[in-house]
C-alpha positions in Angstrom: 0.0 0.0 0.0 1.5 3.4 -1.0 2.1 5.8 1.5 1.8 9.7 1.2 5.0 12.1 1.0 6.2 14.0 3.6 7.5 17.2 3.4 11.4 15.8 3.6 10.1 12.9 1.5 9.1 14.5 -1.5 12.7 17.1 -0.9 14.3 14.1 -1.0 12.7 12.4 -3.9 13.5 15.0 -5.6 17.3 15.2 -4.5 17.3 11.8 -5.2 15.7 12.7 -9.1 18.3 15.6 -9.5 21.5 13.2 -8.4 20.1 10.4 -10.1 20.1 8.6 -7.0 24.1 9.3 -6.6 23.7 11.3 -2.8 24.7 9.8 0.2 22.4 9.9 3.0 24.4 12.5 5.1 25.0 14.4 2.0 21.2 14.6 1.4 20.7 15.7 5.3 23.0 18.6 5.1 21.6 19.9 1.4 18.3 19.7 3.0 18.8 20.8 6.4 16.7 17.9 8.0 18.3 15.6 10.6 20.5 12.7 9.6 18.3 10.4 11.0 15.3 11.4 8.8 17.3 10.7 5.4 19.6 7.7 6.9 17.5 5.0 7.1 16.3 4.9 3.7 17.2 6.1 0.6 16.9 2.8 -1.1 13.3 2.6 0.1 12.2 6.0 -1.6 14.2 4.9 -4.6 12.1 1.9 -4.4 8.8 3.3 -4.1 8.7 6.2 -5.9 11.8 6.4 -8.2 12.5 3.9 -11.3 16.4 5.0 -12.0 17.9 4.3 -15.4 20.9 4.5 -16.9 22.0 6.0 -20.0 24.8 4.6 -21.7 28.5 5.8 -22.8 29.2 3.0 -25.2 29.6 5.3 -27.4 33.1 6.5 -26.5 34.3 2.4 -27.2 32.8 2.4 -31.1 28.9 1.0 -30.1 26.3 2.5 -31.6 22.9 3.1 -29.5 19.6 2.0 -32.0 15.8 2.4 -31.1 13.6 0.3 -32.3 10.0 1.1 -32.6 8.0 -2.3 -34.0 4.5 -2.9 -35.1 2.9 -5.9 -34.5 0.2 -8.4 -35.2 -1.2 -11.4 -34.7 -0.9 -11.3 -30.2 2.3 -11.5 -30.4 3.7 -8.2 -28.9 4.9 -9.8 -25.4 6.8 -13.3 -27.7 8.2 -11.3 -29.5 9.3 -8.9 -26.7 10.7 -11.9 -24.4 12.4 -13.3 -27.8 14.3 -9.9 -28.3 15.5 -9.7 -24.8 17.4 -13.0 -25.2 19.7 -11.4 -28.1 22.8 -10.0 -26.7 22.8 -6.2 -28.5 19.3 -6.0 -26.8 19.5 -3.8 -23.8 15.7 -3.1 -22.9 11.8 -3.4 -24.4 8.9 -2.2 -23.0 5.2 -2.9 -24.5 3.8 1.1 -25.5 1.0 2.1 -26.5 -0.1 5.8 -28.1 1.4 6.0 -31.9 -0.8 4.8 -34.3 1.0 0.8 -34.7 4.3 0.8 -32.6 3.5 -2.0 -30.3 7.6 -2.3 -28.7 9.9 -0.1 -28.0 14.0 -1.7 -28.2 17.2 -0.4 -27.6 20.0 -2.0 -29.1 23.6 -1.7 -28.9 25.4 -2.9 -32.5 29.3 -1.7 -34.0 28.3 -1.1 -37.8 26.2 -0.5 -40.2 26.7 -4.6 -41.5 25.3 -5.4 -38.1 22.5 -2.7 -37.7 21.3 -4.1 -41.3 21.3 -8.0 -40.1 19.7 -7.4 -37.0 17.1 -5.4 -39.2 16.5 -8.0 -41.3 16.2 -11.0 -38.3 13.9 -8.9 -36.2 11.8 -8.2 -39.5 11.9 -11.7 -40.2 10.4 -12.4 -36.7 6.8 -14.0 -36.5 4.6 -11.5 -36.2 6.6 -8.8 -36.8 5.0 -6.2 -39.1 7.2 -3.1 -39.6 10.3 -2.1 -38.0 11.4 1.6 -37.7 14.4 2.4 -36.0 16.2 5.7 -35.3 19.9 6.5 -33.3 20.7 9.2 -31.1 23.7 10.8 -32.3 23.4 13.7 -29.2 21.9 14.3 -26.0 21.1 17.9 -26.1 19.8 17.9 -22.4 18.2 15.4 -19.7 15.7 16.9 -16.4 16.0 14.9 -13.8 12.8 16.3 -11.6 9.5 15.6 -11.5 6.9 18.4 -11.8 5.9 20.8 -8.8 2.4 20.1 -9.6 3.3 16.1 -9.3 5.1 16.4 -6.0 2.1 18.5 -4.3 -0.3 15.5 -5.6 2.2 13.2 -4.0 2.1 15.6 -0.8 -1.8 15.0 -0.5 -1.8 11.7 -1.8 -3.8 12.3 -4.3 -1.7 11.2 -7.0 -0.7 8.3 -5.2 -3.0 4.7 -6.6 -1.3 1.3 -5.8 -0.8 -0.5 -9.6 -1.7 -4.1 -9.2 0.8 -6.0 -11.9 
């Protein structure tokens, strides 16, 4: 059952947003001017309950390329083919979407050249229920927010915003 935030809480949340979880406790107490006993005991649990912290890669410094994959599907076969992808080694994530008119997975991939970007292609086109395939690379970051909306933290403040997902 989720909980509401506290005052500290949602400061800290949102220490922990802006640091991408990368602030020790006592460094946390200090910045925020609450005891060290309010932010010691867990970090890990906010990061748990509230936070979902990802990584972005630097691969490309040692020659890898990062790919997006945006596939259509048919047939019920989003969540095979999903599990099936994560088993290849340049797969680094999927998720399941939902919103643009037939892009049923999103995949990021991780491949050295062009020859491998076009094989992959071609096998994930090949796949069983696999209708299109189209796939973009970032080739810049121009700029990342780590926060999450005033109006979102207040909600979390009154609770409001807080509903338990049952998965």
């Amino acid at each position: 059952m989720a909980t509401s935030l506290s005052k500290h809480d949602a400061e800290i949340v949102k220490e922990l947003l802006t640091t991408r979880a990368e602030i020790a406790a006592r460094l946390l107490s200090e910045k925020l001017g609450i005891s060290p006993s309010a932010a010691q005991p867990t970090p890990k649990e906010w990061g748990r309950q509230y936070l979902a912290i990802s990584y972005s890669s630097t691969l490309e410094k040692y020659g890898w390329r990062q790919i997006e994959f945006l596939i259509a599907t048919v047939g019920g076969k989003t969540m095979a083919i999903g599990k099936e992808l994560l088993k290849r080694d340049q797969v680094a994530y999927v998720a399941r979407t939902i919103g643009q008119f037939n892009i049923d997975l999103r995949v990021e991939v991780f491949v050295r050249s062009n020859d491998d970007l076009i094989n992959l292609i071609e096998e994930v086109k090949a796949m069983d229920g696999v209708k299109e395939l189209i796939w973009s690379e970032i080739i810049e970051v121009v700029g990342r927010k780590n926060h999450i909306p005033a109006e979102t933290l207040a909600a979390l403040k009154r609770k409001a915003a807080i509903k338990t997902i049952r998965r």
